[in-house]
C-alpha positions as CSV (number, residue, x, y, z in Angstrom):
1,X,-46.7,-71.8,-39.5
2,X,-47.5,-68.6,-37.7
3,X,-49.2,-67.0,-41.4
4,X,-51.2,-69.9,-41.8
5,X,-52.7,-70.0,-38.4
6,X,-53.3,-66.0,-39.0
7,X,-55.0,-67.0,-42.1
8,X,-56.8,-70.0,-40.7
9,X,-58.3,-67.7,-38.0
10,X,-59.3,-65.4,-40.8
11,X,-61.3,-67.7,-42.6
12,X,-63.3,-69.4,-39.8
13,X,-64.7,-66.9,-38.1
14,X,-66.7,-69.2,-35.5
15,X,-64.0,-71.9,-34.9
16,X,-60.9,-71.2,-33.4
17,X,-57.2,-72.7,-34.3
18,X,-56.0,-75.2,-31.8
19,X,-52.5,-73.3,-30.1
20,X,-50.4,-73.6,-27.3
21,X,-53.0,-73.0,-24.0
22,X,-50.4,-70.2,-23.2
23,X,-49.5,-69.0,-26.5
24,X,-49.7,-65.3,-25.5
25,X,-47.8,-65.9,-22.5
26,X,-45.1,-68.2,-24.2
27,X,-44.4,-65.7,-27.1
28,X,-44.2,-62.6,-24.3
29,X,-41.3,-64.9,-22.6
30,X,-39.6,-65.7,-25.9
31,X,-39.6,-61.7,-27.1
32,X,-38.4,-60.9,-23.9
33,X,-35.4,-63.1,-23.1
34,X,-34.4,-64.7,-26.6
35,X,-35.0,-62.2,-29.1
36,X,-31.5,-62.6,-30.6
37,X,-32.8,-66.1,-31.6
38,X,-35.9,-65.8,-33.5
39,X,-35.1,-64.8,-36.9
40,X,-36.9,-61.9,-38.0
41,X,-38.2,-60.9,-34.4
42,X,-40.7,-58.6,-35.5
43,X,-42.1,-59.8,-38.3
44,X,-43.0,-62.8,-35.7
45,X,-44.3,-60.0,-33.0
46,X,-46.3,-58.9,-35.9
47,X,-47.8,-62.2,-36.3
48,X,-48.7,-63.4,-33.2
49,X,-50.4,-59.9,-32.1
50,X,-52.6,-60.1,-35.3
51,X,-53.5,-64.0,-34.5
52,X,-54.3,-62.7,-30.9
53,X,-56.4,-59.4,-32.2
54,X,-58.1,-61.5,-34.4
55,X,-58.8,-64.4,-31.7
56,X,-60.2,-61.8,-29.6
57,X,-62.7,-60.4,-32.1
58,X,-63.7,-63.5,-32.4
59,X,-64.6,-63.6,-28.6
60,X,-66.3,-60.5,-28.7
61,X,-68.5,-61.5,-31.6
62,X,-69.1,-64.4,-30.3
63,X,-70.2,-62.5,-27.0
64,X,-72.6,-60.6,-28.5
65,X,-74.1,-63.5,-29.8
66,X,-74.8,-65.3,-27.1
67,X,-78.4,-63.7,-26.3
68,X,-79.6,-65.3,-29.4
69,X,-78.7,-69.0,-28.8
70,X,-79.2,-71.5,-25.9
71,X,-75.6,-72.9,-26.4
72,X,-71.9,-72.1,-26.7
73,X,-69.0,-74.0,-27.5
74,X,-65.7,-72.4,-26.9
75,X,-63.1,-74.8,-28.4
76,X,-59.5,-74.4,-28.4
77,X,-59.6,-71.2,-26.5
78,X,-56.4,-69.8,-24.8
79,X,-55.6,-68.9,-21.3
80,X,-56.1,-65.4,-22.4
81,X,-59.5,-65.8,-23.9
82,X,-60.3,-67.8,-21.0
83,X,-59.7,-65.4,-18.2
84,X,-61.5,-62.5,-20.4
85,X,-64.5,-64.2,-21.1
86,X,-65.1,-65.5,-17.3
87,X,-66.4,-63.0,-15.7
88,X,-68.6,-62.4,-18.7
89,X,-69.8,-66.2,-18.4
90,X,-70.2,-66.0,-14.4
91,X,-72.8,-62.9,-14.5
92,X,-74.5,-64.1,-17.2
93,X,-75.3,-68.0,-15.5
94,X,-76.2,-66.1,-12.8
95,X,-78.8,-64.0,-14.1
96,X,-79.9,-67.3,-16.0
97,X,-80.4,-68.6,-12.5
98,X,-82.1,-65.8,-11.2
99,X,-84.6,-66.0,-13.1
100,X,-85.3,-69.6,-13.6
101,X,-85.5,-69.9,-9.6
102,X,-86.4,-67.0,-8.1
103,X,-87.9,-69.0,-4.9
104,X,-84.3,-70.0,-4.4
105,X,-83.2,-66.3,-4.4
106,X,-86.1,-65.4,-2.0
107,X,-85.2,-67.9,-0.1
108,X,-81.5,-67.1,0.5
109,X,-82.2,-63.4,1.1
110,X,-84.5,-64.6,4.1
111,X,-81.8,-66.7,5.4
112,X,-79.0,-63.9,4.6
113,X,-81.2,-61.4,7.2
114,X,-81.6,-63.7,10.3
115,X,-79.2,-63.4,13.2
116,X,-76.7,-66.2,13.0
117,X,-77.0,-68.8,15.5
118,X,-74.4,-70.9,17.7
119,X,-73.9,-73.9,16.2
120,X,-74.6,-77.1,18.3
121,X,-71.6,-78.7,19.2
122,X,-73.3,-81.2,21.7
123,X,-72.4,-81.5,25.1
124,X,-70.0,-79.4,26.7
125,X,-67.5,-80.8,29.3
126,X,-66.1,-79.1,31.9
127,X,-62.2,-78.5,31.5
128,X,-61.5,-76.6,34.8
129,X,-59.0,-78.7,37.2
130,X,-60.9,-79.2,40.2
């Protein structure tokens, strides 16, 4: 199973196999604390580090891609892939909306330089004991 995901991933190099969401994470656990019972441990180790290398070119291609198109489609990512193409995707939307409102950014730097201000909590009452 593992070779022809391997070789799946090969072939398509825009579309990505569907896996376990924590595959990277699942196979760490298994090589740690039940290697004695996956049959030829390393050739599986083997297996799973080329599916992930080759995942993760595919990110990175993909990346440098992205300045040429208005759309992306990331299906059947893993956790992994997730978490390293966030912060990638979070600077880029915000340099997207930068500069497709840049009253909004004037706007907030205005508001980010005035003295803040008690809010109004309406009327006070006295506590004291009198």
């Amino acid at each position: 199973k593992l070779t022809r995901v391997l070789e799946a991933e090969r072939d398509s190099p825009s579309e990505f196999q569907p896996l376990p969401f924590h595959y990277v994470e699942i196979s760490k656990l298994l090589f740690d604390h039940a290697r004695e019972d996956i049959p030829d441990v390393y050739m599986v180790r083997s297996l799973v580090e080329d599916i992930r290398d080759v995942r993760f070119h595919k990110v990175e291609t993909g990346l440098q891609k992205i300045s040429r198109t208005h759309a992306v489609k990331l299906k059947n990512l893993s956790a992994m892939e997730v978490n390293i193409v966030r912060p990638f995707l979070v600077r880029a939307l915000q340099a997207f909306y930068k500069q497709d409102s840049p009253q909004m950014i004037h706007q907030q730097d205005s508001m980010a330089n005035r003295m803040p201000q008690a809010a109004d909590r309406g009327p006070r009452r006295d506590l004291r004991r009198r």
